[in-house]
VOPAGU-2260 file (C-alpha; in pm, 1 decimal, decimal comma):
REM VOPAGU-2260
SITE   aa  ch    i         X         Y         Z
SITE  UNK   A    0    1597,8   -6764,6   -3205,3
SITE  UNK   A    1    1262,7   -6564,5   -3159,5
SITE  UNK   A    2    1258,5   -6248,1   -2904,8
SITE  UNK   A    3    1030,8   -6320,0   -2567,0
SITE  UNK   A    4     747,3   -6163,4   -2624,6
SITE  UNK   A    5     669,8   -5797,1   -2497,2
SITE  UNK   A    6     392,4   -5549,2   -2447,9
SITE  UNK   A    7     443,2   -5262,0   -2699,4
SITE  UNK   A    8     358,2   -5024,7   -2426,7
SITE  UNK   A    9     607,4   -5118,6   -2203,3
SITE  UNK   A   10     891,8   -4941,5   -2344,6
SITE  UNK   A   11     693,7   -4635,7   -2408,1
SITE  UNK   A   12     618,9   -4642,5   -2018,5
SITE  UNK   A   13     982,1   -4632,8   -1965,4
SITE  UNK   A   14    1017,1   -4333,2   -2184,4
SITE  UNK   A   15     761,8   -4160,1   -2028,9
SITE  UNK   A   16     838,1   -4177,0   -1672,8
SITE  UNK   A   17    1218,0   -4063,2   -1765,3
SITE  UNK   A   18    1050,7   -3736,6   -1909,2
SITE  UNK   A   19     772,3   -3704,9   -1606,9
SITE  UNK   A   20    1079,4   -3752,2   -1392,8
SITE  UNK   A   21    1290,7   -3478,5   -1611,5
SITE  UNK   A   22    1015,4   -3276,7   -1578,1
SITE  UNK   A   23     991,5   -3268,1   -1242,7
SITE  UNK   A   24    1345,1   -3221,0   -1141,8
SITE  UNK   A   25    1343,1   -2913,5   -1352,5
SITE  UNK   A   26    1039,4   -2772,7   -1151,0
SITE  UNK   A   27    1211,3   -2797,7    -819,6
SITE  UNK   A   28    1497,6   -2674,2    -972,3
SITE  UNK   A   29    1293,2   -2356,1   -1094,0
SITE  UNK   A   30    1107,1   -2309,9    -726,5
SITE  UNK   A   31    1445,6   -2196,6    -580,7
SITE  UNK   A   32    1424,1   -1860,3    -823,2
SITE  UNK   A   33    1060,5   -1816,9    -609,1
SITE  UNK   A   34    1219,7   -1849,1    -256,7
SITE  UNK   A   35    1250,9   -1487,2    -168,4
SITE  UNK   A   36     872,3   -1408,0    -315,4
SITE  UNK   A   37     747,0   -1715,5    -178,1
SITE  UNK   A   38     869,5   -1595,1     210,4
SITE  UNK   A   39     777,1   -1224,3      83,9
SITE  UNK   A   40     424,0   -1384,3      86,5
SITE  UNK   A   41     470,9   -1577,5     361,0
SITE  UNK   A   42     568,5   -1313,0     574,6
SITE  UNK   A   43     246,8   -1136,7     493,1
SITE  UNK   A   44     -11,4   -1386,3     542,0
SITE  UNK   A   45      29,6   -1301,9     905,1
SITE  UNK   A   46    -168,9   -1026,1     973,5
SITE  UNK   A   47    -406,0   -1181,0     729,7
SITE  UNK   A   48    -451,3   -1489,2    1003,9
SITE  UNK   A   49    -480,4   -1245,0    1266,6
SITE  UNK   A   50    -769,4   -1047,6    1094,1
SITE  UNK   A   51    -995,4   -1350,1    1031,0
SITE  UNK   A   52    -925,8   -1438,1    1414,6
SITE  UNK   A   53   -1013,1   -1102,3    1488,4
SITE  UNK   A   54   -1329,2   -1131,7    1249,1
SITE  UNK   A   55   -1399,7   -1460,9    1356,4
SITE  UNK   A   56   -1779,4   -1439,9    1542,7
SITE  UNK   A   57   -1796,7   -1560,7    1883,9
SITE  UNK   A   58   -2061,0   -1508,8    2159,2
SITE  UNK   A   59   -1903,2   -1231,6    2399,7
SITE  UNK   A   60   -1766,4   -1002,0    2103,4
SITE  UNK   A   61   -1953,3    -692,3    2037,6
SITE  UNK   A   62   -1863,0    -447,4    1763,5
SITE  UNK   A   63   -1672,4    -194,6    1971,6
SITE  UNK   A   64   -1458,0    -466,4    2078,5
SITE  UNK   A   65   -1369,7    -606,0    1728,0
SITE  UNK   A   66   -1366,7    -240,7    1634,3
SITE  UNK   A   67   -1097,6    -201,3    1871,4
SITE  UNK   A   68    -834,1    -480,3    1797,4
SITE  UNK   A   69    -862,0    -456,8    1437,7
SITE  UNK   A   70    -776,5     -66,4    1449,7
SITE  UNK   A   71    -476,2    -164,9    1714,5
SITE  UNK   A   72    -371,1    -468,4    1447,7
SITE  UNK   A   73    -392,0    -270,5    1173,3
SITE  UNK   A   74    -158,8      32,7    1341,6
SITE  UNK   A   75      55,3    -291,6    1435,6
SITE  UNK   A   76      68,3    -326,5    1066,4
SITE  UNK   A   77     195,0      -6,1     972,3
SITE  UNK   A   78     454,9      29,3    1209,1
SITE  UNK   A   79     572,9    -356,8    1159,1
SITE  UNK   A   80     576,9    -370,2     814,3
SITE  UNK   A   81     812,8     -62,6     705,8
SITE  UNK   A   82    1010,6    -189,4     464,1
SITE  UNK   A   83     976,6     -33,5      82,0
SITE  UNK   A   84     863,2    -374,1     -68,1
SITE  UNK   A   85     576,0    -388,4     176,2
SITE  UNK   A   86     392,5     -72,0     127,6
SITE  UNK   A   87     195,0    -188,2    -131,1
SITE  UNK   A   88      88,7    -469,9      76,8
SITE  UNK   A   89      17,3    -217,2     379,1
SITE  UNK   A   90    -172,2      59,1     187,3
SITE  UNK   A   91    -389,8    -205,6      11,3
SITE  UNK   A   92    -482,5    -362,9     338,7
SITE  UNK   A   93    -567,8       1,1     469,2
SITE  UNK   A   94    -808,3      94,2     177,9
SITE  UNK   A   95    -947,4    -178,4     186,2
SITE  UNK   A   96   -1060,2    -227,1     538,3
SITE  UNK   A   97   -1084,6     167,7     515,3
SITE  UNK   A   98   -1375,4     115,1     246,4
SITE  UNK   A   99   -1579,3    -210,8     412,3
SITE  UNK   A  100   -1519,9     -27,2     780,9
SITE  UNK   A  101   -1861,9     119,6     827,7
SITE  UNK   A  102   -2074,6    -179,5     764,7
SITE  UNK   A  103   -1790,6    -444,6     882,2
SITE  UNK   A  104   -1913,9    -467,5    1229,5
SITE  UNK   A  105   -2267,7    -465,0    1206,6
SITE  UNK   A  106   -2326,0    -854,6    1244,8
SITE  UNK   A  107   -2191,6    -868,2    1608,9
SITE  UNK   A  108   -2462,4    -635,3    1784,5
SITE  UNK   A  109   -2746,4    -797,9    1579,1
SITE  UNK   A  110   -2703,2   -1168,6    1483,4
SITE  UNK   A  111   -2966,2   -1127,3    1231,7
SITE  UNK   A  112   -2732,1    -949,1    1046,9
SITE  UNK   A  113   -2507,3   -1262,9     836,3
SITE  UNK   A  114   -2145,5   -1152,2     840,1
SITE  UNK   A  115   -2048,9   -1216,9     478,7
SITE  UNK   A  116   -2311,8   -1212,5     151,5
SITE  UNK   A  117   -2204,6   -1563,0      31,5
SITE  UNK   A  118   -2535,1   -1690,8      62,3
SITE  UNK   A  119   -2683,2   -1417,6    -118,4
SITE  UNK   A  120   -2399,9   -1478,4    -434,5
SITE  UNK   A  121   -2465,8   -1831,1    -428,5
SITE  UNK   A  122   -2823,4   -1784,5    -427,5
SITE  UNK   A  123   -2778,0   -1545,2    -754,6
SITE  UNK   A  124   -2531,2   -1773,7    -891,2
SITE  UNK   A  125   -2733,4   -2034,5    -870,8
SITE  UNK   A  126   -3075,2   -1857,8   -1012,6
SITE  UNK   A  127   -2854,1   -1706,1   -1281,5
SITE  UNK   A  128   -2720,0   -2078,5   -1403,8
SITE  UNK   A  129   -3061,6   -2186,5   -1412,0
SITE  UNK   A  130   -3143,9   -1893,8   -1640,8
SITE  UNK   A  131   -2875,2   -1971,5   -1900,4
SITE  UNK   A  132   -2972,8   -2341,8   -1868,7
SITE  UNK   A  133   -3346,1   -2233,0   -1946,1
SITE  UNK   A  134   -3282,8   -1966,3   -2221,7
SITE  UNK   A  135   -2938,5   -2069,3   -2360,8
SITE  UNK   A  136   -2850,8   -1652,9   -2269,3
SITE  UNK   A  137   -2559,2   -1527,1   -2115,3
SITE  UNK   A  138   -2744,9   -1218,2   -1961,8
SITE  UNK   A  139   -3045,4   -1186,3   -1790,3
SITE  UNK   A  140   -3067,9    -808,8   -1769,6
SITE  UNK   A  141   -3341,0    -872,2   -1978,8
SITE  UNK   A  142   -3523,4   -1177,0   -1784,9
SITE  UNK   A  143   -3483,5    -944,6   -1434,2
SITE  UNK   A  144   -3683,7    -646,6   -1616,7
SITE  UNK   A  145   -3929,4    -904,2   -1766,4
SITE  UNK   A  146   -4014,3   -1098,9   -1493,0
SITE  UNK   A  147   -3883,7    -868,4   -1182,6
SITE  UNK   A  148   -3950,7   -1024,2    -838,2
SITE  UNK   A  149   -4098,8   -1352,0    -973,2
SITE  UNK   A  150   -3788,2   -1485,3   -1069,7
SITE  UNK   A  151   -3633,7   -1568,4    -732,5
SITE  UNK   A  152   -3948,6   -1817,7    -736,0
């Protein structure tokens, strides 16, 4: 008697979806190892969230006012998050607000002013891709000496 006939793929399906399905049973049995980093994390993506609200532009914020809750948040930060594996969370946030602080407020007393450069890096991104696309060069030290001001044209 002859065997029905079958796809010779079939089986191999079967094979492979018991070793996708392996494979994922042994990642959720790794992420339990990453619970206590994962809520470490967690934990301090707060005063993240509360810095882009505080950063978010609206209409009736000036800069002394922004200036003002993010200096209160970021003592709220200190004294909140004591604990010896949050320091180095803590004193990066402080440097680095410490180093943008001077020119971090300047967009909410003159709206000419954009609040982040993205537009500026996408610009360059974009005039540097074109570049490489043009010359077949990674750099273009040499095409910004060259050509100077003409080449935002």
């Amino acid at each position: 008697m002859r065997k029905p006939f079958r796809l010779p793929w079939s089986d191999a399906w079967i094979k492979k979806g018991t070793s996708l399905l392996k494979n994922v049973v042994r990642i959720f049995n790794i992420l339990s190892e990453f619970q206590q980093a994962y809520e470490e994390v967690k934990r301090w993506t707060l005063p993240l969230h509360h810095i882009a609200d505080i950063l978010n532009p609206d209409a009736d914020k000036s800069s002394d006012s922004v200036r003002f809750h993010l200096q209160h948040l970021l003592q709220w930060v200190e004294q909140t998050y004591t604990e010896e594996h949050d320091k180095p969370m803590v004193a990066n946030l402080i440097s680095y607000t410490k180093g943008f602080w001077k020119g971090l407020f300047t967009c909410y007393d003159h709206p000419h002013v954009p609040r982040t450069n993205n537009d500026h890096e996408r610009f360059f991104r974009r005039t540097k891709t074109r570049h490489r696309r043009m010359t077949g060069l990674r750099s273009w030290n040499e095409y910004i000496l060259r050509s100077g001001e003409m080449v935002v044209f």
